[in-house]
Backbone and ligand atoms as CSV (ligand in chain L), in Angstrom:
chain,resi,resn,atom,element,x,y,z
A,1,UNK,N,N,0.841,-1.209,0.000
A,1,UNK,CA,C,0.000,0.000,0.000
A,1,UNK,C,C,0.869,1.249,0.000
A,2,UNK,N,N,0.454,2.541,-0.892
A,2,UNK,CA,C,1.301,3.201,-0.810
A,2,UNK,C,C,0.646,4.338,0.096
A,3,UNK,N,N,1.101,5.890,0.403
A,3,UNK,CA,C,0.618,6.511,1.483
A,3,UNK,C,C,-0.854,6.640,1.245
A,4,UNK,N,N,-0.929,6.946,-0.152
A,4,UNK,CA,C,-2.413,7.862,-0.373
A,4,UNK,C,C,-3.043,6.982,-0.854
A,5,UNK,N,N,-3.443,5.616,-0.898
A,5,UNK,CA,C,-3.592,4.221,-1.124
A,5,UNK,C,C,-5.300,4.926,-0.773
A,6,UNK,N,N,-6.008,4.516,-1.831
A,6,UNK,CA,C,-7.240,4.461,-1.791
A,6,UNK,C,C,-8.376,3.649,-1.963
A,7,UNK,N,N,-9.093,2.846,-1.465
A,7,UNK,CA,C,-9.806,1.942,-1.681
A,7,UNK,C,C,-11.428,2.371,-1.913
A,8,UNK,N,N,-11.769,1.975,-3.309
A,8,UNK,CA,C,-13.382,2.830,-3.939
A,8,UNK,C,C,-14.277,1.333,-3.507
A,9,UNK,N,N,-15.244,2.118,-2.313
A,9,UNK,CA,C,-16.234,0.651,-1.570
A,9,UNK,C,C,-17.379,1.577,-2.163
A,10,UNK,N,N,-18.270,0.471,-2.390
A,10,UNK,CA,C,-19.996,0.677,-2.623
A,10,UNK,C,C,-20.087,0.350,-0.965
A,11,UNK,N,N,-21.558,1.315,-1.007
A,11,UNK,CA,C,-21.705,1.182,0.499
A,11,UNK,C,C,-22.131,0.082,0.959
A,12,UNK,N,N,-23.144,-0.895,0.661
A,12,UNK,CA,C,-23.208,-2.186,1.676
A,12,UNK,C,C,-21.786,-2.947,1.443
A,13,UNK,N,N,-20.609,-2.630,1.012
A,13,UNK,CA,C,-19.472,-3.197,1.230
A,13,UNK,C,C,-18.661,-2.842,2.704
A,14,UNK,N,N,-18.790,-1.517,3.135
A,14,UNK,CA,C,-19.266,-1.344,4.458
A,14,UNK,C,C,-19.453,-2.358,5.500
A,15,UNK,N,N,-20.230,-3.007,4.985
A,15,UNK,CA,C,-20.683,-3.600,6.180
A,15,UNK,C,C,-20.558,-5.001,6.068
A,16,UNK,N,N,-20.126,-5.279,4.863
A,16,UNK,CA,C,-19.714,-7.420,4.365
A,16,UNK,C,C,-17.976,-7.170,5.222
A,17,UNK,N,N,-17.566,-5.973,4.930
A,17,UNK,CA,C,-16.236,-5.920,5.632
A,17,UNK,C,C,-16.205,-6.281,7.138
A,18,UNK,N,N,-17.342,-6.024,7.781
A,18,UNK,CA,C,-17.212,-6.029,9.265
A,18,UNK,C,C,-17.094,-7.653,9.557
A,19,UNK,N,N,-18.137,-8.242,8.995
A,19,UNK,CA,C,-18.208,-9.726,9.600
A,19,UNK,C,C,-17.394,-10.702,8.633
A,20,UNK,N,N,-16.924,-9.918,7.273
A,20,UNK,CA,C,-15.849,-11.041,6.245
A,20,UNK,C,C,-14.855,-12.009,7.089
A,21,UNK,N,N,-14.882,-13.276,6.982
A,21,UNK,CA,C,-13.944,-14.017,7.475
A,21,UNK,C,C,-13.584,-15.206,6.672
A,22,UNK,N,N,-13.346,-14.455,5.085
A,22,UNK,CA,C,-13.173,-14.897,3.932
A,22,UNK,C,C,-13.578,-16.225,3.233
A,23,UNK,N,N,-15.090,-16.248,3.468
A,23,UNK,CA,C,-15.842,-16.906,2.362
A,23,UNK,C,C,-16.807,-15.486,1.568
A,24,UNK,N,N,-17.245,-16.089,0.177
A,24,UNK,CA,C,-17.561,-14.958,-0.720
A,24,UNK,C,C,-17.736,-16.103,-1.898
A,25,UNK,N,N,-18.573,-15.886,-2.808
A,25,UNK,CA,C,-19.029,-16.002,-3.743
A,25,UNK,C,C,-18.109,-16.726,-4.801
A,26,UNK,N,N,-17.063,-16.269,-4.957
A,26,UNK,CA,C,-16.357,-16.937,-5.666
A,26,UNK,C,C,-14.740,-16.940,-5.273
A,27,UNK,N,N,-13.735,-17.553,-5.479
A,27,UNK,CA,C,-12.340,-17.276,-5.004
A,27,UNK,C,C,-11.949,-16.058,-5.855
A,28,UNK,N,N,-12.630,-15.204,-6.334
A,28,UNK,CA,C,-12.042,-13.893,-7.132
A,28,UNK,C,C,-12.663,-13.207,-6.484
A,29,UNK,N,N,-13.660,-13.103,-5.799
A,29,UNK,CA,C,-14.170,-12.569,-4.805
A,29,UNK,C,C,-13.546,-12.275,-3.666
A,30,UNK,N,N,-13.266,-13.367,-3.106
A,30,UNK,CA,C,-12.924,-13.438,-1.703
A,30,UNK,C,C,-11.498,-13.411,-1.680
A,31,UNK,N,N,-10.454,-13.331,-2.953
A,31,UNK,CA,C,-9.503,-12.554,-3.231
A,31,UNK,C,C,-9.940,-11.084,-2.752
A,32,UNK,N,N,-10.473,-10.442,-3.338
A,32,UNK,CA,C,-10.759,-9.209,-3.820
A,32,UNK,C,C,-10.692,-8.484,-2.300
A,33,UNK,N,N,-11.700,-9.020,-1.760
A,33,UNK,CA,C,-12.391,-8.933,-0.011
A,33,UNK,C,C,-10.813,-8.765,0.595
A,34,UNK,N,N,-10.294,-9.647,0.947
A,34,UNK,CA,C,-9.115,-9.719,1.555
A,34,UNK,C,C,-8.163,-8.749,1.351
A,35,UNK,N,N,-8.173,-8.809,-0.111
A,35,UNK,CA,C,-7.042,-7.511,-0.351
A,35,UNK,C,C,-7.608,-6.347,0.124
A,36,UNK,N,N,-8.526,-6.342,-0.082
A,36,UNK,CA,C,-9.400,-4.787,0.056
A,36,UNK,C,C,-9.136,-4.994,2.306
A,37,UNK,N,N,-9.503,-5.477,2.730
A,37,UNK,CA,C,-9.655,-5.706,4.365
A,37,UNK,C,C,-8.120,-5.416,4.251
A,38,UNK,N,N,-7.096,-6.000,4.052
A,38,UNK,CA,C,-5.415,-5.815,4.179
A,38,UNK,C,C,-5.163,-4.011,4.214
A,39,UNK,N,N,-5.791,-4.105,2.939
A,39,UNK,CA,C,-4.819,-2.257,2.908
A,39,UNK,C,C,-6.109,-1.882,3.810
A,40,UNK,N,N,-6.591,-1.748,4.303
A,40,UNK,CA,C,-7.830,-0.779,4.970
A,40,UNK,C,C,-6.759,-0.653,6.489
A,41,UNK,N,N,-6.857,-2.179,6.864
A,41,UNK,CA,C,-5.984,-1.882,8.155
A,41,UNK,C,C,-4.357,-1.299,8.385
A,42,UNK,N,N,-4.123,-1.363,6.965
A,42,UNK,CA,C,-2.865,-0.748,6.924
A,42,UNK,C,C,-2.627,0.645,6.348
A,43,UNK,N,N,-4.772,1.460,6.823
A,43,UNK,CA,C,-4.590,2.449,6.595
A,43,UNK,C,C,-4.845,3.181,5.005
A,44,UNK,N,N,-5.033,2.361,4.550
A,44,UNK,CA,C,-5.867,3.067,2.890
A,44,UNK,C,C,-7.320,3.725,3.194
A,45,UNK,N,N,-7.313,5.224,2.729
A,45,UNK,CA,C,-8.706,5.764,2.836
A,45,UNK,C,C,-9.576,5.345,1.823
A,46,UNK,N,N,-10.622,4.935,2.601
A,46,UNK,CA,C,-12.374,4.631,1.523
A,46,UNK,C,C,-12.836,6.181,0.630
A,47,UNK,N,N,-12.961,5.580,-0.210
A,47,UNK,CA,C,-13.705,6.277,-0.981
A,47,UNK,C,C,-15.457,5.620,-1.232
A,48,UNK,N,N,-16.388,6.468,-1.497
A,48,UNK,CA,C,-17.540,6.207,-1.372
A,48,UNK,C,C,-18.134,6.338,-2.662
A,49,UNK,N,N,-18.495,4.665,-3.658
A,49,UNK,CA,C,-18.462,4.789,-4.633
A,49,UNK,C,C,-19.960,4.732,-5.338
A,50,UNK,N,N,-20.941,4.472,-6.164
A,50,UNK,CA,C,-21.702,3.928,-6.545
A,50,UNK,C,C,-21.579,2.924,-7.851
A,51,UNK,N,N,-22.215,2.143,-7.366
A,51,UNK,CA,C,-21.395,0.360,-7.968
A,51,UNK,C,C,-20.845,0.003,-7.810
A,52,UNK,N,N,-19.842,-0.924,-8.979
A,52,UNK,CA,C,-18.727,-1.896,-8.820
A,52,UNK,C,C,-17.447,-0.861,-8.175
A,53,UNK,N,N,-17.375,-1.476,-7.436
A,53,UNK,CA,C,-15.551,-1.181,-6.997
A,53,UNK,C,C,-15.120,-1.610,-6.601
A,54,UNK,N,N,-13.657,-1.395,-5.825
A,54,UNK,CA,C,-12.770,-2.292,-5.926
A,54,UNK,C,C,-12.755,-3.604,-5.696
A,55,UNK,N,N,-14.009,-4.143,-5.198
A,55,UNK,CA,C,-13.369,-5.467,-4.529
A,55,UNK,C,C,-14.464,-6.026,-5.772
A,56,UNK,N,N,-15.866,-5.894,-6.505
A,56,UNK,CA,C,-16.322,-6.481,-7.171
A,56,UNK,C,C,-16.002,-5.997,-8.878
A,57,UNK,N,N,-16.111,-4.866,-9.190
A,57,UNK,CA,C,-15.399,-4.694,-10.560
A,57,UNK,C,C,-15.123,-5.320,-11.249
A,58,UNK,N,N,-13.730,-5.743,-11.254
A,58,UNK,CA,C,-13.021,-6.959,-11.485
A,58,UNK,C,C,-14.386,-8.107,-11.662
A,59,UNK,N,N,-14.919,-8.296,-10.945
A,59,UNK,CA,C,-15.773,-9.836,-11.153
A,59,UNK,C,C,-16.919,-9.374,-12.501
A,60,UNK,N,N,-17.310,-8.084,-11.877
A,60,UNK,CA,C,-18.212,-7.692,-12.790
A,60,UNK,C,C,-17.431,-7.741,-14.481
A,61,UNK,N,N,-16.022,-7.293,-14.735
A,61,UNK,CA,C,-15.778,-7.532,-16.121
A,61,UNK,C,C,-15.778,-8.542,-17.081
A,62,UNK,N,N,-15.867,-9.899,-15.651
A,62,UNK,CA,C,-14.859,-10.438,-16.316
A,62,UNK,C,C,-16.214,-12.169,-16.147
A,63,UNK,N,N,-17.055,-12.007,-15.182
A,63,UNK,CA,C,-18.623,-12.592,-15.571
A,63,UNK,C,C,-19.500,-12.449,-16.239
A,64,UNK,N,N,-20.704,-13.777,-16.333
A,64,UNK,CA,C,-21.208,-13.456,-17.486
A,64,UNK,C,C,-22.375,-12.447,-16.841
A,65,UNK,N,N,-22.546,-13.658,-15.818
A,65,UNK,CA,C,-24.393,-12.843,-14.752
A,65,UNK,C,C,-23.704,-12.372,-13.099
A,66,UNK,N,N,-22.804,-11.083,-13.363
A,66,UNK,CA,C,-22.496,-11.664,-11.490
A,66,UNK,C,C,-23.502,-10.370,-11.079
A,67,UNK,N,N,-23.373,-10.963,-9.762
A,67,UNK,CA,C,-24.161,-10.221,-8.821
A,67,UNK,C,C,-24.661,-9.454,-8.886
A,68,UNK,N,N,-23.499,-8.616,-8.976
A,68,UNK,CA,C,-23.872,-6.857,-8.441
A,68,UNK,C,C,-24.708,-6.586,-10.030
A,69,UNK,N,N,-25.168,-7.060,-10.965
A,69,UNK,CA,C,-25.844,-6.466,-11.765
A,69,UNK,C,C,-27.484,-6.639,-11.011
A,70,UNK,N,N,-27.405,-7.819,-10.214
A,70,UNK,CA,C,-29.112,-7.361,-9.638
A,70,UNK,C,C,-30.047,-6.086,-8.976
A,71,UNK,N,N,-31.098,-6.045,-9.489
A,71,UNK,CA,C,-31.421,-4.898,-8.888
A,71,UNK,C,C,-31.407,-5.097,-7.010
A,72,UNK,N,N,-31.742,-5.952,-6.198
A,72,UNK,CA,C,-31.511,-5.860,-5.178
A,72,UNK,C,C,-30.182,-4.975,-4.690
A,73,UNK,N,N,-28.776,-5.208,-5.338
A,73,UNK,CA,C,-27.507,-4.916,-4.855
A,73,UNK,C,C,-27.549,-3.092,-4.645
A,74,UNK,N,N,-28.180,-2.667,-5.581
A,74,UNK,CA,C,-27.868,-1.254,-5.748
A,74,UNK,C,C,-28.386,-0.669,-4.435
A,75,UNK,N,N,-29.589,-1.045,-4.338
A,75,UNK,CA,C,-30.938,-0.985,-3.177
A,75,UNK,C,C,-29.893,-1.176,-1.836
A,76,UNK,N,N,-29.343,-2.494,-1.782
A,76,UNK,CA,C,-28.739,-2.861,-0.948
A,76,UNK,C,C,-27.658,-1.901,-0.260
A,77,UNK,N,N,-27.038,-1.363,-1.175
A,77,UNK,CA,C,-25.975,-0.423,-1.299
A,77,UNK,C,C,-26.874,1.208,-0.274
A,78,UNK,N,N,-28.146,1.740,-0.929
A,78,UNK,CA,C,-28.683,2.688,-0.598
A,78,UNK,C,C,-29.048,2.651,0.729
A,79,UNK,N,N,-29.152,1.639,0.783
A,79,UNK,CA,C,-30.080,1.582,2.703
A,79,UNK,C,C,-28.837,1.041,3.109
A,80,UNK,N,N,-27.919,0.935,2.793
A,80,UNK,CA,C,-26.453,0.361,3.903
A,80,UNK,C,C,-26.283,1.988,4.409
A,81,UNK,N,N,-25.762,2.918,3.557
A,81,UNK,CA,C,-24.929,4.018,3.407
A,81,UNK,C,C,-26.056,5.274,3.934
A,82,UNK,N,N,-27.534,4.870,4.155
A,82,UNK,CA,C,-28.784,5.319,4.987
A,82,UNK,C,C,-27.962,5.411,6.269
A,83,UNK,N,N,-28.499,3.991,6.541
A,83,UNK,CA,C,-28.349,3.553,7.839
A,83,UNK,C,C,-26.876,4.056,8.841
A,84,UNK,N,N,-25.938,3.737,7.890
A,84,UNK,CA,C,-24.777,4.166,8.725
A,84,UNK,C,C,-24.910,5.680,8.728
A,85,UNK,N,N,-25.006,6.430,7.797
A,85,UNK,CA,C,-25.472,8.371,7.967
A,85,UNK,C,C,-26.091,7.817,9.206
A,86,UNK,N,N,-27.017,7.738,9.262
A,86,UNK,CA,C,-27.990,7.927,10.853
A,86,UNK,C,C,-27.447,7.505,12.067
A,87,UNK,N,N,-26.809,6.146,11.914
A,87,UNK,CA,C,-25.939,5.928,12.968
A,87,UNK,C,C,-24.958,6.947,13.497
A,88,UNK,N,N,-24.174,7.419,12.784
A,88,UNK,CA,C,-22.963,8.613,12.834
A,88,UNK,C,C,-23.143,9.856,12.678
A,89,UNK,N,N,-24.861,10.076,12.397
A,89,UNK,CA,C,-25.378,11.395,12.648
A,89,UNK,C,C,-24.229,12.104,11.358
A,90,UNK,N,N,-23.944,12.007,10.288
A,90,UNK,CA,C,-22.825,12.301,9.273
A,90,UNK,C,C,-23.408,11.655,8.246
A,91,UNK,N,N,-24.005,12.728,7.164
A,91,UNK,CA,C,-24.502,12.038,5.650
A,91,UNK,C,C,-23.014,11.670,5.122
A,92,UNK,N,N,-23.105,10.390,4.508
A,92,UNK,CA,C,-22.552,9.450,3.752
A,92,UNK,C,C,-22.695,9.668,2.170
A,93,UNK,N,N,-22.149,9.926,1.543
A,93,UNK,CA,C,-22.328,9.942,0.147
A,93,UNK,C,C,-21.196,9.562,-1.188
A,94,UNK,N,N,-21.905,9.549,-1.826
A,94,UNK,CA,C,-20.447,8.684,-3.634
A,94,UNK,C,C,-19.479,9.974,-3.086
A,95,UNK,N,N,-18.612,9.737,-3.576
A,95,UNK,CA,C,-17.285,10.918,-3.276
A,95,UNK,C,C,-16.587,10.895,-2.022
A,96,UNK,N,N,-17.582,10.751,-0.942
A,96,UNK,CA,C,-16.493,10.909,0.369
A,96,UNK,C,C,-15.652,9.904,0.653
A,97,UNK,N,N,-15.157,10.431,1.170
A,97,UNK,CA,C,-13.864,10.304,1.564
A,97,UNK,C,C,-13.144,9.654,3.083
A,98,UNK,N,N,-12.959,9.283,3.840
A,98,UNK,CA,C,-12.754,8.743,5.075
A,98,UNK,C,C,-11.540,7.478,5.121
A,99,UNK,N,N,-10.748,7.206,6.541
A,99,UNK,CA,C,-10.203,6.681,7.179
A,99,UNK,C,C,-11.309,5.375,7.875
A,100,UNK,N,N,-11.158,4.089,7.228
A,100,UNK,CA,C,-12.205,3.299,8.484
A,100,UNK,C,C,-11.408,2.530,9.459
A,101,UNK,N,N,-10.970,3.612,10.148
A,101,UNK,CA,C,-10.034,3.156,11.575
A,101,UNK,C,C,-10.695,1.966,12.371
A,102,UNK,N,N,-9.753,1.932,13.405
A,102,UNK,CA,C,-10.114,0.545,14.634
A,102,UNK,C,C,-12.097,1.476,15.507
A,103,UNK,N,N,-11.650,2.623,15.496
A,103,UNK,CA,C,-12.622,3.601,15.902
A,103,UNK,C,C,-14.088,3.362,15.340
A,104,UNK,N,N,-14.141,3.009,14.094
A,104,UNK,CA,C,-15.061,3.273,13.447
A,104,UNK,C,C,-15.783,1.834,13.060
A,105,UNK,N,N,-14.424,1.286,13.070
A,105,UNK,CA,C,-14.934,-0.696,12.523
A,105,UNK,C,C,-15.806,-0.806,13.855
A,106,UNK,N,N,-15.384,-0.314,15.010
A,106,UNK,CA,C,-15.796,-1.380,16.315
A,106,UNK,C,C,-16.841,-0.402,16.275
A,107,UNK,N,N,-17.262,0.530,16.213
A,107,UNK,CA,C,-18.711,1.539,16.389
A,107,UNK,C,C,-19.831,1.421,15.453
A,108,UNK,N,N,-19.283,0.271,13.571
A,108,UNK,CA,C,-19.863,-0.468,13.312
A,108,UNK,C,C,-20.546,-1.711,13.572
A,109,UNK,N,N,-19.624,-1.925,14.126
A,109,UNK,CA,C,-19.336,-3.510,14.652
A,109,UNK,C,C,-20.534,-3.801,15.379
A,110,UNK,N,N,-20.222,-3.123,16.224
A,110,UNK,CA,C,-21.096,-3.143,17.515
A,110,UNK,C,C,-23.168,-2.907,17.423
A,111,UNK,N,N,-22.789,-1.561,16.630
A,111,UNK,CA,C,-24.221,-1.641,15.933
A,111,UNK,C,C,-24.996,-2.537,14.837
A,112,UNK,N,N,-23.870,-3.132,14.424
A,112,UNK,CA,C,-24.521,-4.528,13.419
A,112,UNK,C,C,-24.786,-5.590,14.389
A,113,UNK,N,N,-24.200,-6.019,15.280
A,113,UNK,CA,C,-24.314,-6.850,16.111
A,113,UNK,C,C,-25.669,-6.568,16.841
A,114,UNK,N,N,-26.179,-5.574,17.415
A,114,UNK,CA,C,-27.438,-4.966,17.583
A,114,UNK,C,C,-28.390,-4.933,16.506
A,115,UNK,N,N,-28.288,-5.013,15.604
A,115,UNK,CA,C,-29.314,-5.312,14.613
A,115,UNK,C,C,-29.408,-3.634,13.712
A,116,UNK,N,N,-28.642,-2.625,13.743
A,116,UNK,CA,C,-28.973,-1.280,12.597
A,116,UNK,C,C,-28.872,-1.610,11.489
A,117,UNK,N,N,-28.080,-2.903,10.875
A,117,UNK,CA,C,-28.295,-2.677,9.632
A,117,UNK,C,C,-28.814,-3.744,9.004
A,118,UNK,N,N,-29.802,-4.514,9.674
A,118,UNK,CA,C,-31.135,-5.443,9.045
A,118,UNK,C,C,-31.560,-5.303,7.816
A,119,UNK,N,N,-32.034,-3.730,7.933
A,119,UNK,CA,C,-33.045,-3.426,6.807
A,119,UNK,C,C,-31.982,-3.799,5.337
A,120,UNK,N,N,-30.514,-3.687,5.327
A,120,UNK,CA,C,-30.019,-3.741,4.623
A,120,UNK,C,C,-29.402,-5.034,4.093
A,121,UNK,N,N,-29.122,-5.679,4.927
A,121,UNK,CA,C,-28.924,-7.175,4.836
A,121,UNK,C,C,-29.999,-7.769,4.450
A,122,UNK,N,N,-31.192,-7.554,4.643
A,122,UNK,CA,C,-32.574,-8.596,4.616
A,122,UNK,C,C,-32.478,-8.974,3.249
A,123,UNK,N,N,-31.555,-7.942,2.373
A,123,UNK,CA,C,-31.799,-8.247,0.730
A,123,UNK,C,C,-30.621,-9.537,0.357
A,124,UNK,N,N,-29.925,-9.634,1.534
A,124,UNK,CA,C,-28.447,-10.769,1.017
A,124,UNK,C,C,-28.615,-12.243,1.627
A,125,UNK,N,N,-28.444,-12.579,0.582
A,125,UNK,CA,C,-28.440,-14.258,0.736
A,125,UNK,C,C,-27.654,-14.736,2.058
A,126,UNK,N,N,-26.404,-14.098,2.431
A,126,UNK,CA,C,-25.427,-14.356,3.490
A,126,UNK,C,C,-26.110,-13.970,5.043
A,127,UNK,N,N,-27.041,-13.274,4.669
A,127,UNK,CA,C,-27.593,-12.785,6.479
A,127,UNK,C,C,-27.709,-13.611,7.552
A,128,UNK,N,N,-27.635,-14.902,7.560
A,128,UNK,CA,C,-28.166,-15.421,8.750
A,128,UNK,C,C,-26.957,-16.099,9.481
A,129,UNK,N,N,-25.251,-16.371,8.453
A,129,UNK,CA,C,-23.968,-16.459,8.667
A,129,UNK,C,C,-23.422,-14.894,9.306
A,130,UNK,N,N,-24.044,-13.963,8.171
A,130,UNK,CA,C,-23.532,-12.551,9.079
A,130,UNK,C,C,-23.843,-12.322,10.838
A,131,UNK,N,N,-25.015,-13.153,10.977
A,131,UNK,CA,C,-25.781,-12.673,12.128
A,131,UNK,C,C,-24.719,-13.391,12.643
A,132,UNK,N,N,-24.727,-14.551,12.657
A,132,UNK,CA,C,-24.049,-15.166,13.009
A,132,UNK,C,C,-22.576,-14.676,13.731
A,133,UNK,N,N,-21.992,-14.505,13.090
A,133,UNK,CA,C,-20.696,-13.900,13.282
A,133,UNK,C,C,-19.949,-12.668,13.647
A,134,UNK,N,N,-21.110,-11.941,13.665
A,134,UNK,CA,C,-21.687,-10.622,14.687
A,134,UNK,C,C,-22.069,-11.221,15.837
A,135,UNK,N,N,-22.778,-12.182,16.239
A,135,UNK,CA,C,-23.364,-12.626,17.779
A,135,UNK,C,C,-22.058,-13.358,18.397
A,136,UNK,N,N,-21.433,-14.183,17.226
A,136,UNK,CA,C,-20.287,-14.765,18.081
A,136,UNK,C,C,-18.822,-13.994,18.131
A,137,UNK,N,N,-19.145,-12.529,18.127
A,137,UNK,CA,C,-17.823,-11.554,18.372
A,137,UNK,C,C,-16.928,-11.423,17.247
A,138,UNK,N,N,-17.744,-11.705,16.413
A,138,UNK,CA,C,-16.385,-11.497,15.043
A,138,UNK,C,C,-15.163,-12.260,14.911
A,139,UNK,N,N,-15.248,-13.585,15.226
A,139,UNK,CA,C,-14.258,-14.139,15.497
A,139,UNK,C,C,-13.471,-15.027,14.321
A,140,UNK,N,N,-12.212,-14.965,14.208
A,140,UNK,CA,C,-11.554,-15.258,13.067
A,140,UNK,C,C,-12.079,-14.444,11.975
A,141,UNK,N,N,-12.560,-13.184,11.950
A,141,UNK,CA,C,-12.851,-12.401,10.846
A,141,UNK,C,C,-11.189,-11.362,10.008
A,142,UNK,N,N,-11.611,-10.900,9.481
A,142,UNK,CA,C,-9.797,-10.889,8.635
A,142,UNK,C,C,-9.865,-9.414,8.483
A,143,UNK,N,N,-10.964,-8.572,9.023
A,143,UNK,CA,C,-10.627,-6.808,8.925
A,143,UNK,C,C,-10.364,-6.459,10.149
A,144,UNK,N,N,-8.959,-6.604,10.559
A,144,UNK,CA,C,-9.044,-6.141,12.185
A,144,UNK,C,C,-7.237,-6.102,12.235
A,145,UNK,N,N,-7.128,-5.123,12.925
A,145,UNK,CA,C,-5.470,-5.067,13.130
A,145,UNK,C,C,-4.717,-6.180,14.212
A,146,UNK,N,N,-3.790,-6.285,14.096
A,146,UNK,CA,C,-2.605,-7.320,14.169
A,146,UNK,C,C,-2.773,-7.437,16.273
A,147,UNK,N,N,-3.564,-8.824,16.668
A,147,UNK,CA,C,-3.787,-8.199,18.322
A,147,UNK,C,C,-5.141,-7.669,18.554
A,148,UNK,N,N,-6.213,-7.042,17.766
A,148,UNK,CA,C,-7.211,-6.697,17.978
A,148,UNK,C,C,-7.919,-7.245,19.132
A,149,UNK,N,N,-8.317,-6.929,19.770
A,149,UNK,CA,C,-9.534,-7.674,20.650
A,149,UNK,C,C,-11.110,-7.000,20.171
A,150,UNK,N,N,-12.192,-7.654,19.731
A,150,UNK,CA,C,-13.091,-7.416,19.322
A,150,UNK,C,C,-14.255,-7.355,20.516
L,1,SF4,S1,S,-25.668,-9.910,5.038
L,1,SF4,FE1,FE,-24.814,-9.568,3.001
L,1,SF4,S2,S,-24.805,-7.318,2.751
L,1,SF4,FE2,FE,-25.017,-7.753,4.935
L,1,SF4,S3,S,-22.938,-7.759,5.720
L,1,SF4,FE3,FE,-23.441,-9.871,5.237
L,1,SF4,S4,S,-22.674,-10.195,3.159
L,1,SF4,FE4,FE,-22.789,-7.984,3.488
C-alpha cells in the first residue's frame, strides 16, 4: 500500500467488511475482499463509490451474470450508506472520503451486532452467517489489526 492508497467501496461493502472471514461467492471474490480488508488496516482511505468497486469490478468484467448487476444490490448499497449516515449522525455519500479506523470498525461492529443494519442485509443471501458472526464476536474475521480484541 502506498501513502495515499485508496480503496473505492460501494456502500453495503461497508458492512460485508465487518463480519468477512473470507468466504464470498467466488475465489475472485474473496480474493478481492481480503485484499481490500489488508490495505484498509494498513490504513488506505475509503472512498464512497456507486457500484462496482474495488473489490467487485473486477468480477463484474470479467462474468457473465455476477451479482452486483441485480437490482436488489444497488438498493442494498442505498439503505447500507442510509443507515450508517444515521448511525454517525454524518450524511454518507459517492465521493467521500474517510479513514475506516479501529474507531469506526468497532462503532460499526457493535451496531450490526445490535441489529442497525437489518433493513439492509434482509436483501443478502449471506444474512443469517452474518448474524451469526456478529453474535459470536467477530471471530476469526480478517478486517481487524494485528492483536485486535473485538
Ligand atoms: S448480510 Fe450480506 S450485505 Fe449484509 S454484511 Fe453480510 S454479506 Fe454484506
Amino acid at each position: 500500500m502506498t501513502a495515499d492508497d485508496t480503496v473505492r467501496l460501494r456502500g453495503h461493502h461497508l458492512l460485508c467488511l465487518l463480519t468477512y472471514k473470507g468466504l464470498g461467492y467466488s475465489p475472485e471474490f474473496v480474493a478481492g475482499m481480503t485484499a481490500t480488508a489488508g490495505r484498509l488496516v494498513a490504513g488506505a482511505t475509503v472512498e464512497i463509490v456507486e457500484g462496482p468497486d474495488d473489490i467487485c469490478e473486477p468480477l463484474c468484467r470479467s462474468e457473465q451474470n455476477p451479482h452486483c448487476h441485480e437490482t436488489t444490490v444497488p438498493e442494498r448499497d442505498r439503505r447500507a450508506l442510509s443507515l450508517v449516515t444515521s448511525l454517525l449522525g454524518r450524511r454518507l455519500a459517492h465521493g467521500d472520503r474517510f479513514v475506516f479506523d479501529d474507531q469506526l470498525r468497532t462503532r460499526l461492529r457493535a451496531a450490526y451486532r445490535d441489529g442497525a443494519f437489518e433493513q439492509a442485509c434482509t436483501l443478502c443471501e449471506w444474512q443469517s452467517l452474518c448474524r451469526e458472526i456478529a453474535a459470536g464476536g467477530y471471530q476469526d474475521t480478517l478486517f481487524r489489526s494485528s492483536g485486535e480484541d473485538i
